[in-house]
Biopython code that builds the backbone (N, CA, C, O; Angstrom):
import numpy as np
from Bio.PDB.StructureBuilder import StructureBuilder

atoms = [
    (1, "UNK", "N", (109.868, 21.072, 29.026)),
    (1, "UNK", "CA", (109.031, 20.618, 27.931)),
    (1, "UNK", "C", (107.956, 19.691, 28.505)),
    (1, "UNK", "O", (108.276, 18.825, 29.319)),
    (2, "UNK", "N", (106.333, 19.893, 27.992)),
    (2, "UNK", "CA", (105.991, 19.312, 28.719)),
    (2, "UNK", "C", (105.160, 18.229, 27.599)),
    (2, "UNK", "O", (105.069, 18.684, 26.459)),
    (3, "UNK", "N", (104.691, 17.159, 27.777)),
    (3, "UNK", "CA", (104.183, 16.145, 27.189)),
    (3, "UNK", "C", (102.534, 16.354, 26.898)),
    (3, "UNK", "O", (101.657, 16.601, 27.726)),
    (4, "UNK", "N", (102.411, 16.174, 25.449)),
    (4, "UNK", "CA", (101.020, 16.165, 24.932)),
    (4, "UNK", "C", (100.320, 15.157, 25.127)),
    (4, "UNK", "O", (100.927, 14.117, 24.872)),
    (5, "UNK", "N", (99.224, 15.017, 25.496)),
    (5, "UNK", "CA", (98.404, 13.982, 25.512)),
    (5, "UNK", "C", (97.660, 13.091, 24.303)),
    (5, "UNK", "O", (96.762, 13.752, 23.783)),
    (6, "UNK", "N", (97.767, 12.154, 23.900)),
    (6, "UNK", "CA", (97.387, 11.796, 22.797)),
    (6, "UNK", "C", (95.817, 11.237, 22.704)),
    (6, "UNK", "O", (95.302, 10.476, 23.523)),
    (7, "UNK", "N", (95.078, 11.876, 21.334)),
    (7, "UNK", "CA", (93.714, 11.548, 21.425)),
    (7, "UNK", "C", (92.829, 10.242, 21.331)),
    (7, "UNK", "O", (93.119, 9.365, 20.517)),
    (8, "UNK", "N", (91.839, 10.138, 22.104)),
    (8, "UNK", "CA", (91.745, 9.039, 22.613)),
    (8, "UNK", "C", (91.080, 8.150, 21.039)),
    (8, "UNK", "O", (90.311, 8.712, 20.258)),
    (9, "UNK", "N", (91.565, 6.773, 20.861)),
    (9, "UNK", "CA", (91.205, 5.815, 19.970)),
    (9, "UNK", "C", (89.596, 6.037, 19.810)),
    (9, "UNK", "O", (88.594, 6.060, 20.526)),
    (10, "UNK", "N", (89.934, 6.178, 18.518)),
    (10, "UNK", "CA", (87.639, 5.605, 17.975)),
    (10, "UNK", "C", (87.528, 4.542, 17.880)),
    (10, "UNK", "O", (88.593, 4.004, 17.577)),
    (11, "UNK", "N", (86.506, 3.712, 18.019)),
    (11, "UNK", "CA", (85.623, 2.452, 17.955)),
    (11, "UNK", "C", (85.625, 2.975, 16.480)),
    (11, "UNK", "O", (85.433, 4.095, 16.008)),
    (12, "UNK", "N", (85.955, 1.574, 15.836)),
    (12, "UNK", "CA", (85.646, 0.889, 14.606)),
    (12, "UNK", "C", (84.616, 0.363, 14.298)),
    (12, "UNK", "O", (84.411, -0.630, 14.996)),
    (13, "UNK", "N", (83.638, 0.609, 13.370)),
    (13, "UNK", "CA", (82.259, -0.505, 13.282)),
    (13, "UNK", "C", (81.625, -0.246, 14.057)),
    (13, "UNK", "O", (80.733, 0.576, 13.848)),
    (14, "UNK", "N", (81.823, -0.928, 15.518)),
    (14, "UNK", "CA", (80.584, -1.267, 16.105)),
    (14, "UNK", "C", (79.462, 0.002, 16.499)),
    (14, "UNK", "O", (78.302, -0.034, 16.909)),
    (15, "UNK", "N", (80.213, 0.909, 16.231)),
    (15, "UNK", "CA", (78.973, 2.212, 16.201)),
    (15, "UNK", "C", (78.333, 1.984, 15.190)),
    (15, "UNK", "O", (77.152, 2.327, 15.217)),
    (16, "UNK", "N", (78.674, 1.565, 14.390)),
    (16, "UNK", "CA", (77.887, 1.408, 12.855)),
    (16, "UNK", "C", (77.057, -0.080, 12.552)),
    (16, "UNK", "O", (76.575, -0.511, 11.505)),
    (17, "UNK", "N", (77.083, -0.379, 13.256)),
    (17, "UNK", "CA", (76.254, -2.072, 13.299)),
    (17, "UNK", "C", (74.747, -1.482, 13.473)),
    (17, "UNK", "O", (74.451, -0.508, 14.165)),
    (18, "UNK", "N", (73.758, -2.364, 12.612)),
    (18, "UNK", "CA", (72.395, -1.929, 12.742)),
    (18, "UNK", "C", (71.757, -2.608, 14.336)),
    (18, "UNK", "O", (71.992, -3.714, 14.823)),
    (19, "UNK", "N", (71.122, -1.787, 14.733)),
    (19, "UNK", "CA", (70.372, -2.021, 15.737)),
    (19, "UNK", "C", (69.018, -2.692, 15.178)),
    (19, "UNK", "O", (68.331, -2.182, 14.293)),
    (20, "UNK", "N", (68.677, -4.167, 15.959)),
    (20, "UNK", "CA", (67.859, -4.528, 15.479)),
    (20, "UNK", "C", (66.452, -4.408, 16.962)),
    (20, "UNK", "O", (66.670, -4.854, 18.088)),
    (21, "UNK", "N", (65.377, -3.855, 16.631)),
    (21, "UNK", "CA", (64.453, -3.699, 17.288)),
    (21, "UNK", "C", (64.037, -5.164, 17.837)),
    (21, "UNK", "O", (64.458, -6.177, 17.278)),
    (22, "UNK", "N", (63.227, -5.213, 18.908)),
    (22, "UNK", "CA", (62.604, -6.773, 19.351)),
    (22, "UNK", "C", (61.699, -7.562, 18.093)),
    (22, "UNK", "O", (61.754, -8.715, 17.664)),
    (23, "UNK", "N", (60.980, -6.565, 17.780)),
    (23, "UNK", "CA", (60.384, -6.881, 16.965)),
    (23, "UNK", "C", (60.850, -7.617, 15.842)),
    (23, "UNK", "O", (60.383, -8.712, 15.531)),
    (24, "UNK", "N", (61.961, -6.910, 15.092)),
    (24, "UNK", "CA", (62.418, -7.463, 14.123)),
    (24, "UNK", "C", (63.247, -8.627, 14.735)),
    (24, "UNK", "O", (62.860, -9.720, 14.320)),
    (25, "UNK", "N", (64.090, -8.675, 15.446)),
    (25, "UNK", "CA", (64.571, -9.887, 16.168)),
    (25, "UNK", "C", (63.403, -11.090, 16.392)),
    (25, "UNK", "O", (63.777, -12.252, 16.550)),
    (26, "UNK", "N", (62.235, -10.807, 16.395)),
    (26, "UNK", "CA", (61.299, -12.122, 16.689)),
    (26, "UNK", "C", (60.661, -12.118, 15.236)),
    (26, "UNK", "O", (59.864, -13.053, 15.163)),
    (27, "UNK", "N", (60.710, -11.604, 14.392)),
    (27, "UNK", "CA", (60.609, -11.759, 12.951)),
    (27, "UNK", "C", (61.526, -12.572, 12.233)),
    (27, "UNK", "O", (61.202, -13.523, 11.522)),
    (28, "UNK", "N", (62.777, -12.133, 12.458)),
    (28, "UNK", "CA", (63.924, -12.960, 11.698)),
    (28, "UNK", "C", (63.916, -14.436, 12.554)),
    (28, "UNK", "O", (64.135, -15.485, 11.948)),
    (29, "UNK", "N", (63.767, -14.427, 13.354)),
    (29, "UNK", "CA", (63.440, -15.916, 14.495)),
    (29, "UNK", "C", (62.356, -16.928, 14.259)),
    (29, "UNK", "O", (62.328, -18.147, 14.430)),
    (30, "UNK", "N", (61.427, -16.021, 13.792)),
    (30, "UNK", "CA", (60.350, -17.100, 13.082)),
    (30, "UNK", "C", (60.882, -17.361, 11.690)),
    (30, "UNK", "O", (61.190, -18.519, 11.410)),
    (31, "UNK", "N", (61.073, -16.062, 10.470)),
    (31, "UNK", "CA", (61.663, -16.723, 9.519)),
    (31, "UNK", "C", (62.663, -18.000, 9.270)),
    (31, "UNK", "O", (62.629, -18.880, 8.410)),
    (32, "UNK", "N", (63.704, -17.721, 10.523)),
    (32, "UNK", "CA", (64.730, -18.254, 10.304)),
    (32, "UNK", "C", (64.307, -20.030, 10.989)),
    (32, "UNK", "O", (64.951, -20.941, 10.470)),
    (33, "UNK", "N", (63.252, -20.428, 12.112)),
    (33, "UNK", "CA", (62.690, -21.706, 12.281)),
    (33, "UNK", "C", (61.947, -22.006, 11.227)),
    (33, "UNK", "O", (61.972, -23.172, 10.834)),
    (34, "UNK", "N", (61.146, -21.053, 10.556)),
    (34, "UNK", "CA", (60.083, -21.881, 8.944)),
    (34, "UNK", "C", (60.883, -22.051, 8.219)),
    (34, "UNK", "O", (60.582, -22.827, 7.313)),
    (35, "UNK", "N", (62.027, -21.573, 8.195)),
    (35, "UNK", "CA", (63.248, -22.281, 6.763)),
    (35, "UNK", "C", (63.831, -23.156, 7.258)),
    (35, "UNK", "O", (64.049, -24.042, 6.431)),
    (36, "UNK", "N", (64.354, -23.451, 8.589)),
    (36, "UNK", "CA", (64.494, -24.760, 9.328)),
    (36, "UNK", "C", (63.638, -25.827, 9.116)),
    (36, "UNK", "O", (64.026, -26.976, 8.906)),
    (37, "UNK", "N", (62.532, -25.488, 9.165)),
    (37, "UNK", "CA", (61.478, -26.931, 9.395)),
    (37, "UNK", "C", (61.379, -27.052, 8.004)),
    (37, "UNK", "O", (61.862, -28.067, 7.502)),
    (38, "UNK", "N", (60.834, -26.200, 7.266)),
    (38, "UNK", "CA", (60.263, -26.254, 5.882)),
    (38, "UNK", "C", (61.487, -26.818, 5.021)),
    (38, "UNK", "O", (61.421, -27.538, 4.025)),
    (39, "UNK", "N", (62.670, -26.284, 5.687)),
    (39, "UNK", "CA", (63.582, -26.620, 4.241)),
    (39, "UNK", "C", (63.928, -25.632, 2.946)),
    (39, "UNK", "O", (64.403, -26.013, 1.876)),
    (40, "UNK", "N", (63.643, -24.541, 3.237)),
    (40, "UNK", "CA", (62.996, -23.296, 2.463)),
    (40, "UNK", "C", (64.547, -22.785, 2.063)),
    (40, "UNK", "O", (65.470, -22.755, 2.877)),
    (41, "UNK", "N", (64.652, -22.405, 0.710)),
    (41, "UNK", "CA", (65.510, -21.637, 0.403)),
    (41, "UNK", "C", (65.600, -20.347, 0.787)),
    (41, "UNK", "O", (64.769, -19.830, 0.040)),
    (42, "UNK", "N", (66.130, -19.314, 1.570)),
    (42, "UNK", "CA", (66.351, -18.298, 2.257)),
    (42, "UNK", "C", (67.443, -17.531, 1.935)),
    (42, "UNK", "O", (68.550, -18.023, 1.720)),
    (43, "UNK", "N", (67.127, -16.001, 1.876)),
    (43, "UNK", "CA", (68.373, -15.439, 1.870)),
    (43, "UNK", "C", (68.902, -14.554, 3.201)),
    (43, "UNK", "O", (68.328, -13.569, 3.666)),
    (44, "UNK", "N", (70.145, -15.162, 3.690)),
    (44, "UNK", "CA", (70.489, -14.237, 4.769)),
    (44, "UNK", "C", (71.294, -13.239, 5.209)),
    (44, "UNK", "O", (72.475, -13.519, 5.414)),
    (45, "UNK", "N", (70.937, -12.214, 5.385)),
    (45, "UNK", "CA", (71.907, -11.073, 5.284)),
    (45, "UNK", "C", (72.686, -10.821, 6.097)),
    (45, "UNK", "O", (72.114, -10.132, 6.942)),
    (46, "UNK", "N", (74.240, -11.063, 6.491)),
    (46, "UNK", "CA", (75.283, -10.438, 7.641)),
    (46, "UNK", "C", (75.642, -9.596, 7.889)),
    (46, "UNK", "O", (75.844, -9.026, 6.817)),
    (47, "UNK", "N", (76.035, -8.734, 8.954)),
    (47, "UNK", "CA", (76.845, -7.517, 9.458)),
    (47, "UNK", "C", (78.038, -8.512, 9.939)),
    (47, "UNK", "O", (77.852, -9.494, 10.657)),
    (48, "UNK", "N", (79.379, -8.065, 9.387)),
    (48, "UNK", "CA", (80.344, -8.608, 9.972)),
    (48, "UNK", "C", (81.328, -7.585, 9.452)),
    (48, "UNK", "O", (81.276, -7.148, 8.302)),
    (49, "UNK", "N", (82.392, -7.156, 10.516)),
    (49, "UNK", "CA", (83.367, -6.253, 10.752)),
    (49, "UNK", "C", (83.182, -4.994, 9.725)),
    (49, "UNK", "O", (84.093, -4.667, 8.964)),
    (50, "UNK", "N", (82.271, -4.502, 9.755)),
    (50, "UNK", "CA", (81.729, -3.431, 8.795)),
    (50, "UNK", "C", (81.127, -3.351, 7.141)),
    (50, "UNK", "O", (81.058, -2.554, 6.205)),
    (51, "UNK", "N", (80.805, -4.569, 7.453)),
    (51, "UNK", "CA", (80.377, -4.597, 5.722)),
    (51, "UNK", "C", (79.321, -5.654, 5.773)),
    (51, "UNK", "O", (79.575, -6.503, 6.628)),
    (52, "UNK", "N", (77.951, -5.903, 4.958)),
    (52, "UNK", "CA", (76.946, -6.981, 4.969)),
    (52, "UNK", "C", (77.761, -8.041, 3.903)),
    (52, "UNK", "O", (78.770, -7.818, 3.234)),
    (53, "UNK", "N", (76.976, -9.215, 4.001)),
    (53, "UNK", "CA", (76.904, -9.863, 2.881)),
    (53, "UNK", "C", (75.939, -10.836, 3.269)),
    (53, "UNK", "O", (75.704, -11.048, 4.459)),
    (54, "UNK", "N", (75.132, -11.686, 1.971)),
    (54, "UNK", "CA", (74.658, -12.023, 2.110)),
    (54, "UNK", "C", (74.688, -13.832, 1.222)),
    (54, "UNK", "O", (75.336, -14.197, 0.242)),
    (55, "UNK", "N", (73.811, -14.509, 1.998)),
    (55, "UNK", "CA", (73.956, -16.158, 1.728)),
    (55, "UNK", "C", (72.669, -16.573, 1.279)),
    (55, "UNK", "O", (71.622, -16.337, 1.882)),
    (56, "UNK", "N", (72.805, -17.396, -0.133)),
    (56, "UNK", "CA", (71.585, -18.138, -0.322)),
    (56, "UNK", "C", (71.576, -19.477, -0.652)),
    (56, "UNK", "O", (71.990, -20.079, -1.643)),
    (57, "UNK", "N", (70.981, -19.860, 0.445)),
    (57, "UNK", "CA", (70.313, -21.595, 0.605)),
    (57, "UNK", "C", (69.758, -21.999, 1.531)),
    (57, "UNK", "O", (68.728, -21.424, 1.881)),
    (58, "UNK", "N", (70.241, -23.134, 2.261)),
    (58, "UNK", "CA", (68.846, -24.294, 2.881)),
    (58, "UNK", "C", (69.610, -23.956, 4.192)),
    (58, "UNK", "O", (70.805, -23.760, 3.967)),
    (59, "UNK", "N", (69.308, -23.849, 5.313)),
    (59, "UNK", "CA", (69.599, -24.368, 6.486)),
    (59, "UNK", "C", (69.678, -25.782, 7.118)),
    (59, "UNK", "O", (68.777, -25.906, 7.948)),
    (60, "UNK", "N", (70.148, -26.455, 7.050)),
    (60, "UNK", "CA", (70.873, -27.438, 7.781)),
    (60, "UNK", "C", (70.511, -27.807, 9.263)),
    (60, "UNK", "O", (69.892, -28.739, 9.778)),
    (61, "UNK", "N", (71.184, -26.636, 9.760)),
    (61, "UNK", "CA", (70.828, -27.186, 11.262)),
    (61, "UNK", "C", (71.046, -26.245, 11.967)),
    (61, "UNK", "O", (71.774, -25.437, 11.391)),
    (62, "UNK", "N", (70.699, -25.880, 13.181)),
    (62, "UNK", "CA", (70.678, -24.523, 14.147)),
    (62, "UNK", "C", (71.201, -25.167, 15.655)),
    (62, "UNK", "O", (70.786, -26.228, 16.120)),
    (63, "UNK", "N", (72.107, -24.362, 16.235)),
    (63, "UNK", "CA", (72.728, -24.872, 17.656)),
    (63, "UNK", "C", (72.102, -23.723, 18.182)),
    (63, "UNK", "O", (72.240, -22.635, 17.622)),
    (64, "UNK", "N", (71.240, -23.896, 19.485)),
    (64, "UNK", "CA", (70.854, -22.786, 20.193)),
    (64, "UNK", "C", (71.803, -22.680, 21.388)),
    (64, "UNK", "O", (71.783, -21.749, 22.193)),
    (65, "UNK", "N", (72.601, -23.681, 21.424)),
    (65, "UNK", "CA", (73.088, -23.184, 22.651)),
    (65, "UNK", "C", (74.421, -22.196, 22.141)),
    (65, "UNK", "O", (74.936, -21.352, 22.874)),
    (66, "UNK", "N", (74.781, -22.434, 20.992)),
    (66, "UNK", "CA", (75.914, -22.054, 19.994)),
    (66, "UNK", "C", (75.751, -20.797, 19.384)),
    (66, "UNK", "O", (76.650, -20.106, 18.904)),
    (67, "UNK", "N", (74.147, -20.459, 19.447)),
    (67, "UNK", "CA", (74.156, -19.766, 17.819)),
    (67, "UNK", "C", (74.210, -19.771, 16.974)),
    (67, "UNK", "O", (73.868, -18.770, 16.343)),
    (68, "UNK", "N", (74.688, -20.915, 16.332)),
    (68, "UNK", "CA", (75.002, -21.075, 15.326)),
    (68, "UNK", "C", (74.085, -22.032, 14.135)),
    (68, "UNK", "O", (73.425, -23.068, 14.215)),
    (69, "UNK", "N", (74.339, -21.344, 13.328)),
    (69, "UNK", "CA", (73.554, -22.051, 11.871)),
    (69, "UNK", "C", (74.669, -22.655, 10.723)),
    (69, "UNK", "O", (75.817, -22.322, 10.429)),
    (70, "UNK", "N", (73.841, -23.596, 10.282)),
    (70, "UNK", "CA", (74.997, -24.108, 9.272)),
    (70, "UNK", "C", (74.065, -24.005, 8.311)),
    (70, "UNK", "O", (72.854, -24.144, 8.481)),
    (71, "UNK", "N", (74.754, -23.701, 7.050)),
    (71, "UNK", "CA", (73.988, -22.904, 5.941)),
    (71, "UNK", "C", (74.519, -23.995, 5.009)),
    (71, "UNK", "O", (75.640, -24.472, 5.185)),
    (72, "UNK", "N", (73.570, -24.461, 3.837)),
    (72, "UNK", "CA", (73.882, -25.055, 2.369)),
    (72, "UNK", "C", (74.114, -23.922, 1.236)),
    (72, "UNK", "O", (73.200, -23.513, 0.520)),
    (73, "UNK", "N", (74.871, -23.663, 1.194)),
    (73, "UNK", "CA", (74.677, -22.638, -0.286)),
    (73, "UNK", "C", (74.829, -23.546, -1.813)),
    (73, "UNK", "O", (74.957, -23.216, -2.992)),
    (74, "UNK", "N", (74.765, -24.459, -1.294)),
    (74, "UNK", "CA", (74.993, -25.678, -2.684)),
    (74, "UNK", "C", (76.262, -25.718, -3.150)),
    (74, "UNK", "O", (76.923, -24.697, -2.960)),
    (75, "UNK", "N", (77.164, -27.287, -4.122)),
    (75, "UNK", "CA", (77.949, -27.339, -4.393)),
    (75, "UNK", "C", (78.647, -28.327, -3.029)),
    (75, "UNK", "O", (79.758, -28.849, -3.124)),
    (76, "UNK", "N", (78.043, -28.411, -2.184)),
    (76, "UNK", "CA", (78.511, -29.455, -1.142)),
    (76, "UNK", "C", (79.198, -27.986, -0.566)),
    (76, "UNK", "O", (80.360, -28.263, -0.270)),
    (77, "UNK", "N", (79.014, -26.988, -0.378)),
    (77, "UNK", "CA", (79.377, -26.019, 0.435)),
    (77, "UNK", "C", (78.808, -25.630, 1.757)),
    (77, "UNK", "O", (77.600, -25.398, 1.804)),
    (78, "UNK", "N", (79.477, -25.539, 2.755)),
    (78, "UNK", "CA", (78.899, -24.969, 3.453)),
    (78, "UNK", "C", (79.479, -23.680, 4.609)),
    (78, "UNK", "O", (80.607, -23.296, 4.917)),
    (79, "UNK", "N", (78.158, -23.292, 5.012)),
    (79, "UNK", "CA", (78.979, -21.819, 6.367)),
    (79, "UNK", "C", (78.324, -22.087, 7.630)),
    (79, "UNK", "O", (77.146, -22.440, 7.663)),
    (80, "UNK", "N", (78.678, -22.011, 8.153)),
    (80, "UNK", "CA", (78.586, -21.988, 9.951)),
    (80, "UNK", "C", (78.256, -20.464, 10.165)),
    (80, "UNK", "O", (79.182, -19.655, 10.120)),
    (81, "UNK", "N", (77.084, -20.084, 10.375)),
    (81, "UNK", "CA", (76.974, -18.222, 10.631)),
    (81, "UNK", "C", (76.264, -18.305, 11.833)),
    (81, "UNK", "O", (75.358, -19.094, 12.098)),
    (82, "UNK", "N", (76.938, -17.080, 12.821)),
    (82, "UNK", "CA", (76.402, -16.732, 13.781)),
    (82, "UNK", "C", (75.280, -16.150, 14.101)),
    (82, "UNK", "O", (75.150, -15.000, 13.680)),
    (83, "UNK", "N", (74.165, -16.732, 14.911)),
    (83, "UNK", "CA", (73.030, -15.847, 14.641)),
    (83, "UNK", "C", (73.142, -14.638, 15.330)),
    (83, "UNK", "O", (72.007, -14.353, 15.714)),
    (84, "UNK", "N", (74.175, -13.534, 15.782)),
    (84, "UNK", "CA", (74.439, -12.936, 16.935)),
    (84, "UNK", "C", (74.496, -11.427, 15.083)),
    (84, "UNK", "O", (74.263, -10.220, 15.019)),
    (85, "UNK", "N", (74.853, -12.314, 14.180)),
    (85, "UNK", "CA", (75.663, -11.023, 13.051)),
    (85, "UNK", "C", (74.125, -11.011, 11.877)),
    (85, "UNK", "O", (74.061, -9.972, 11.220)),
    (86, "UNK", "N", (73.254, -11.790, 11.674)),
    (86, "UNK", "CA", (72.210, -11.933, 10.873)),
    (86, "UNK", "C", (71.680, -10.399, 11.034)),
    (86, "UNK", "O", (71.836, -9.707, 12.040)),
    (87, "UNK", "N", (71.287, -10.168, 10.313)),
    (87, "UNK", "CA", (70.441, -8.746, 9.884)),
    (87, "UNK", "C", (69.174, -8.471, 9.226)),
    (87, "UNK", "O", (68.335, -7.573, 9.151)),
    (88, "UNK", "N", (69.488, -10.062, 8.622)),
    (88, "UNK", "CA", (68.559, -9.863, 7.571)),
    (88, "UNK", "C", (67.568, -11.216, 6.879)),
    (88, "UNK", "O", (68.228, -11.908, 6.104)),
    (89, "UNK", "N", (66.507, -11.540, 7.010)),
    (89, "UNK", "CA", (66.233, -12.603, 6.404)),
    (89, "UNK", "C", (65.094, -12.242, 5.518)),
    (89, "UNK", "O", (64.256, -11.416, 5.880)),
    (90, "UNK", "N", (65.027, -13.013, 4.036)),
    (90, "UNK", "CA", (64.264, -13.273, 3.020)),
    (90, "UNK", "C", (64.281, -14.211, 2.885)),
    (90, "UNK", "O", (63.630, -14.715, 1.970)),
]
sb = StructureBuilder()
sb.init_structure("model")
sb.init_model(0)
sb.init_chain("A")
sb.init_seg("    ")
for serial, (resi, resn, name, xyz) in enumerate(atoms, 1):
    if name == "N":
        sb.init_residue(resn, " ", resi, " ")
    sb.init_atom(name, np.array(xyz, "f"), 0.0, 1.0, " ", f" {name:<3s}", serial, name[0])
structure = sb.get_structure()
């Protein structure tokens, strides 16, 4: 009897994550410093483990060495989002 080989695992998601062009990457980069400086209410859109969602409020503060953004959505709430998952800014 001889032994079947079993088929090899699919990638989850990350085939499905949007590719973001340079362009748009230096678009969302300026948006995302004029809502920094300005103070600007913004909406930001995530890719995270296969599904978007999206956040609206003030930015706070940005770690470049981190990535990271800390978001106000009001209510004394806040999120820590990676700029590595952003997709999307309005």
């Amino acid at each position: 009897m001889s032994s079947v080989p079993k088929p090899p695992k699919k990638k989850k998601s990350a085939s499905n994550k949007p590719v973001l062009t340079e362009d748009k990457m230096i678009e969302l980069s300026e948006k995302l410093a004029d809502a920094l400086e300005f103070k600007n209410e913004i909406t930001i859109t995530t890719y995270n483990r296969g599904k978007y969602e999206k956040f609206t409020g003030v930015i706070q503060s940005a770690n470049p060495e981190t990535k990271m953004i800390t978001f106000d959505v009001g209510n004394f709430e806040h999120y820590k989002i990676s700029a590595n998952i952003i997709v999307d800014v309005e």
